[in-house]
N, C-alpha and C positions, 0 to 999 in steps of 0.2 A: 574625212571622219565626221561623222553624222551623229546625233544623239543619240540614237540605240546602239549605236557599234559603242560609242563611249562608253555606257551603260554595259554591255557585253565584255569590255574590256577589263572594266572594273570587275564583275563578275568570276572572270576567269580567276584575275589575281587575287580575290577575296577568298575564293574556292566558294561562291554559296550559288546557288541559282541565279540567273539572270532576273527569272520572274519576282524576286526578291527585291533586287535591285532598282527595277522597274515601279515598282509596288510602292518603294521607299519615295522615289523621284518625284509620281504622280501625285504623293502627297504632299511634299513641298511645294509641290505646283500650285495643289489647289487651297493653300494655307500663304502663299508669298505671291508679290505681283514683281517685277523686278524683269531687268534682261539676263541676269544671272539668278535663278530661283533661289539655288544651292546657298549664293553668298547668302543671304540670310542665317541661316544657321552658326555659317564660320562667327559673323558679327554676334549672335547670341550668345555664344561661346567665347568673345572678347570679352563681352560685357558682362559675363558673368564672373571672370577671371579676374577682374579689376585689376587689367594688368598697369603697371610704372611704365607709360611710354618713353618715359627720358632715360629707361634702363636699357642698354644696349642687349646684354644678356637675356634679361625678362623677356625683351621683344623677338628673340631669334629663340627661344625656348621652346614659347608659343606654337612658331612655326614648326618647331622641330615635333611637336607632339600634338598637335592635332592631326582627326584623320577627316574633318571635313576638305580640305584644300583640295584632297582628292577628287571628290566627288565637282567642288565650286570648278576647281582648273579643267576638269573633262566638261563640263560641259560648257564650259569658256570659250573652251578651243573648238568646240562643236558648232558653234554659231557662226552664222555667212561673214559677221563684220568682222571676226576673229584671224578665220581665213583667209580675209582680203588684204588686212594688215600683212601678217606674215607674207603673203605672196607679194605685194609690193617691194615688203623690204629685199625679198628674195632677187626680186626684179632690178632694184637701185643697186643689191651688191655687185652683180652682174654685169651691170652696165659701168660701175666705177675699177671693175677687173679685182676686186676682194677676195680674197682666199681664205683666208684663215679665220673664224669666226667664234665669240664665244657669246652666251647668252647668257647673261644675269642676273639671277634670280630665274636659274629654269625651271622651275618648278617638277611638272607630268614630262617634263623634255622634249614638249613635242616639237618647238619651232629648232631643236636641235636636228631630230629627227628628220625635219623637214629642209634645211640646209646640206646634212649630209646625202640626203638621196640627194639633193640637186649639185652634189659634187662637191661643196666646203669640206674644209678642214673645220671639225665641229669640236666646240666644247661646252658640254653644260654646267652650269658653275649654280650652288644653291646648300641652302644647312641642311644637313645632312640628317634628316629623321625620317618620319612615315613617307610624306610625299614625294620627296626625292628619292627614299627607296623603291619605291613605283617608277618613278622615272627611268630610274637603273634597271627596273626590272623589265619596262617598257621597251628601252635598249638593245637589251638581251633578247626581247619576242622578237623584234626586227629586224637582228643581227647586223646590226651596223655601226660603222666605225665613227663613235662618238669615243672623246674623252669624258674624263668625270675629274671635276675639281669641287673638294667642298670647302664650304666657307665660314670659317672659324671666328672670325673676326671681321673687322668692318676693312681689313686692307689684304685678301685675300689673292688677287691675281699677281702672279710673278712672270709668266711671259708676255710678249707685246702679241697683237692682233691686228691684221687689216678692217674688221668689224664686230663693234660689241654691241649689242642691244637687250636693251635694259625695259621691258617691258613694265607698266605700272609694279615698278619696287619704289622709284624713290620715294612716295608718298608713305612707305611702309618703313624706312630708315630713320634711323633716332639725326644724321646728319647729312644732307642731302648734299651739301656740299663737298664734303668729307666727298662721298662716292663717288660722284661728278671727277673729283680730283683725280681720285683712286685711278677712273676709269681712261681719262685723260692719258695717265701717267704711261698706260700702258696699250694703247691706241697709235701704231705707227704712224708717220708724218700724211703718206698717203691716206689716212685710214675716216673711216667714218663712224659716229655712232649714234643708230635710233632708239629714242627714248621715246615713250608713251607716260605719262601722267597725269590726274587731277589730285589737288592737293586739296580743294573743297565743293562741299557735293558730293562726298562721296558717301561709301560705307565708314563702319564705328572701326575700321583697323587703318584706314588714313590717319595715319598718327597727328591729334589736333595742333601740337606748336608745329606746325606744318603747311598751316593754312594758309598762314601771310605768302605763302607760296606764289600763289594762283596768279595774285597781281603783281608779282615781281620774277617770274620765274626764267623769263629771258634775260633780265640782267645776272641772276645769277649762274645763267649760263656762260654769259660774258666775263662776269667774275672769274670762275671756272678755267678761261685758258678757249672754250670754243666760240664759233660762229655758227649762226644757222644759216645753212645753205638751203634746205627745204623746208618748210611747214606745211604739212597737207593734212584739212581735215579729212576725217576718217568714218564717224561717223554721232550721230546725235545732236544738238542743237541749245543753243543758248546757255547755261550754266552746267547742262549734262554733255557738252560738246569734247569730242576727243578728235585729239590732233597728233600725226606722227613727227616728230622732231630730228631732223638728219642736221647731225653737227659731225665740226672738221677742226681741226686745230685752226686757231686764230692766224691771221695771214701778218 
């Protein structure tokens, strides 16, 4: 999926012109500098909100009712580094014999979309507003067999999974640990789960009492109940550096 097809995609489900859509783009482009143009906007739109990040609610509102996440997540997922994530993890499930898979915070659905073509049992899990209704609607263009779980509260999954990946959310949660737990709880003994985060350095929606993150974030993994079996950087360098996290229940 390439930037104009995202752009096209979005078009369709807007019903407005593509050239519209394009038009919108180019202009974030040339007003933002950034590897994600779009997130600019989402962040102005925080910050304009003055949202209560220690309000659990407040912060899952947000999501539910903004329509840039739309536009930021497509062309997220449109970019080489985006793709190579997801194909790796695609490649780790495969190679640990995983089946059953749910995404956390799926957002546009796509790495749903992109497990069930390669044969998972898929579930996209996320608050259910603007952008997850794209995602559902995304679903439906594809016709393929994802579930849909939305997520009401901060302890939302109730079946176990061979793999959950939790793509840059925790930084976005009012309790990181809370989630970790959550996610733990429900991660079969075989199971594995890749998590992607920065907690500083980022954008204005990395929730700030979140920061102390950054340099403690593998003990609170440990905390948590997991081990890390993989750390593989991914891509970017020195305080913008992303790494993918493959955890396993504690031996």
């Amino acid at each position: 999926m390439n930037l104009n097809e995202s752009l096209k995609e979005i078009a369709e489900y807007l019903n407005i012109e593509f050239e519209s859509v394009l038009n919108d783009y180019n202009n974030v482009k040339e007003k933002f500098p950034g590897f994600v143009k779009w997130s600019n906007l989402s962040a102005e739109e925080w910050e304009k909100k003055q949202i209560d990040q220690t309000n659990v609610q407040e912060v899952m509102e947000f999501y539910r009712q903004t329509p840039n996440y739309i536009f930021e997540l497509m062309e997220y997922h449109s970019t080489s580094s985006k793709q190579e994530l997801s194909n790796t993890v695609i490649q780790l499930a495969k190679q640990n014999n995983l089946k059953k898979i749910i995404d956390f915070g799926a957002g546009i659905c796509q790495d749903s979309i992109i497990a069930s073509m390669n044969g998972f049992e898929a579930t996209a899990a996320d608050i259910p507003g603007k952008t997850f209704d794209f995602g559902k609607w995304r679903i439906e263009k594809y016709q393929i067999p994802v579930q849909i779980l939305e997520i009401h509260n901060e302890v939302p999954i109730e079946e176990n999974y061979d793999a959950i990946t939790c793509f840059e959310v925790l930084q976005h949660v009012v309790s990181p640990g809370k989630t970790l737990t959550h996610l733990k709880q429900h991660l079969n003994s075989h199971g594995r789960l890749f998590v992607t985060a920065r907690f500083r350095h980022n954008y204005s929606l990395a929730l700030q009492h979140n920061e102390y993150l950054e340099d403690v974030f593998e003990e609170l993994i440990k905390k948590c109940g997991f081990e890390v079996e993989i750390k593989r950087h991914m891509w970017g360098k020195d305080d913008k550096t992303k790494f993918l996290y493959v955890l396993k229940h504690k031996s």
